[in-house]
C-alpha positions in Angstrom: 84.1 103.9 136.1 84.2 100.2 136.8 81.3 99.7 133.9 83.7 101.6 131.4 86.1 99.4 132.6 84.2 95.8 131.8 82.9 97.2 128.6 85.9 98.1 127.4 87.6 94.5 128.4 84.5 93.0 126.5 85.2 95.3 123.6 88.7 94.3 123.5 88.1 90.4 123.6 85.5 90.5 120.8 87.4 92.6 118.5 90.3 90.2 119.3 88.4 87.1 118.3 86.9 88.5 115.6 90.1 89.9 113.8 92.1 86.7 114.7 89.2 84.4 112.8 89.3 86.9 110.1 93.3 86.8 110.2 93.7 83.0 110.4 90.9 82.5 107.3 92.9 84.8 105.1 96.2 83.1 106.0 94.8 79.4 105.4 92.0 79.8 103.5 88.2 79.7 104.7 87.6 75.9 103.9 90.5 74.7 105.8 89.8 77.6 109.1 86.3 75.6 108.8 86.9 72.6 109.2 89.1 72.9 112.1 85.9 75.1 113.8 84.1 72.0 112.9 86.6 69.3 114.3 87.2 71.3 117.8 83.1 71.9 118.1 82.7 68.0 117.6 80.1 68.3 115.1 81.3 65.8 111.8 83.0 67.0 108.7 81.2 64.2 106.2 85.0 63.4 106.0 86.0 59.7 105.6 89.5 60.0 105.7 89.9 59.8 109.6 87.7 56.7 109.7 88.6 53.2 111.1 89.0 50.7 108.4 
């Protein structure tokens, strides 16, 4: 009973990250969903526009 329970919660998160990435790349495009990914993960975009001149 409690198992079910847990898996199910699991179950629910994952399908509700996965259908909100696929949701928010349709709406604003996979390039643009991307580089936020990259931005909040801290890894660099190869993007100089933020740079200090």
């Amino acid at each position: 009973m409690v198992f079910e329970l847990i898996a199910g919660f699991v179950a629910l998160v994952a399908a509700s990250y996965i259908g909100t990435t696929m949701a928010l790349r349709g709406y604003f495009g996979a390039a643009s969903f991307d580089r936020v990914q990259r931005r909040e993960s801290g890894e660099p975009n190869g993007d100089d526009s933020s740079a200090d001149d």
